[in-house]
N, C-alpha and C positions, 0 to 999 in steps of 0.2 A: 422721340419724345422731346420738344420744347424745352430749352433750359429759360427757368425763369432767375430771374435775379431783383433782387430787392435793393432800389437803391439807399444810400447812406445816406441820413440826417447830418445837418454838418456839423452835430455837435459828436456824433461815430465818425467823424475822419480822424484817422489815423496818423499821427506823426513820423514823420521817417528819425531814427537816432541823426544825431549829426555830431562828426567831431572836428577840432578845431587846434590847429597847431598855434603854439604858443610855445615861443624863443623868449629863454630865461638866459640873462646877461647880467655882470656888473657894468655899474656907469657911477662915475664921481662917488663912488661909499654907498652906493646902493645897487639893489636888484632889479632890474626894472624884467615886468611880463609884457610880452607884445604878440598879439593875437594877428597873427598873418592875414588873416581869412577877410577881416574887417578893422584892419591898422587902427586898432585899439592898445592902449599901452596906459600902464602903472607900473607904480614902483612901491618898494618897501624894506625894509630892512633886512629881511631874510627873502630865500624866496617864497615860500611857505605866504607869507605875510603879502608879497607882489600877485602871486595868485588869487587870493582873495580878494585883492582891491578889482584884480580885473573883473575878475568874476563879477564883484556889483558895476562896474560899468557896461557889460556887458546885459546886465539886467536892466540897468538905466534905458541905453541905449536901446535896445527891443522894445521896450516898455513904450517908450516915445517912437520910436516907428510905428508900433501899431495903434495911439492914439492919432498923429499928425499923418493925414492923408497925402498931406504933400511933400512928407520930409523923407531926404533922400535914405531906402533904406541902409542897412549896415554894410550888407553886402554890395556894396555899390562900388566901395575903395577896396583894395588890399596894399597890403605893406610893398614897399620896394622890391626890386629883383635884387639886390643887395640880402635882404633877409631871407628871400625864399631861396636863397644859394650856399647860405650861410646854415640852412637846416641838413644840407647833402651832410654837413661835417659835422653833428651836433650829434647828443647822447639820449634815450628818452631817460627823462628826471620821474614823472611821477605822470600819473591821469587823474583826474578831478572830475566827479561827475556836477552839475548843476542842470536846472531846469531853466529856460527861457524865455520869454511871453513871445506867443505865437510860433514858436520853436518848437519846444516840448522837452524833453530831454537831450539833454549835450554833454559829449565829453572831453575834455580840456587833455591837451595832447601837448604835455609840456617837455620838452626838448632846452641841454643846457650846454649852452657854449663858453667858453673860458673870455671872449671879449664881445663888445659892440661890433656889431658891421660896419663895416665903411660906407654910405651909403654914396 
């Protein structure tokens, strides 16, 4: 018997989860978050506070890629081998869930090391 299959409307596609490391540091009297994945970076007085800034740039930033057809998306940069070296040594801090444009859902995969990298 014929397997039939129905394809998907594109507003039934399905998102895949995505998570995203993010290296929580002090710098000069602050916490700065830096999103490895798409060298996105905020800072804030706790880290609590540097999470959430990222978090809306990270909303920013998608938001505007999936309006401007030509604009490089996020994914395009990642952070230095500096930081992606600096996560071997790092502790997980906390996860964050947020939603994305054109993303769907994402969870913030925050990792805390005691300084800045060297980059």
């Amino acid at each position: 018997m014929p397997v039939v299959t129905r394809a998907r409307r594109k507003s039934e596609t399905r998102k895949l989860p995505v998570a995203l490391h993010v290296l929580l540091y002090p710098e000069s009297g602050r916490m700065i978050a830096h999103v490895l994945e798409t060298d996105t970076v905020s800072d804030g007085d706790t880290p609590a506070a540097a999470l959430r800034g990222v978090g809306e740039a990270l909303r920013l930033e998608f938001a505007f890629d999936a309006r401007e057809p030509r604009a490089i998306g996020a994914f395009e940069a990642s952070a230095p081998t500096a930081f992606w070296s600096a996560l071997k040594s790092s502790r997980l801090a906390s996860t964050t869930k947020l939603t994305l444009p054109e993303i769907g859902e994402t969870t913030l995969l925050a990792y805390r090391i005691d300084e800045a990298p060297k980059a």
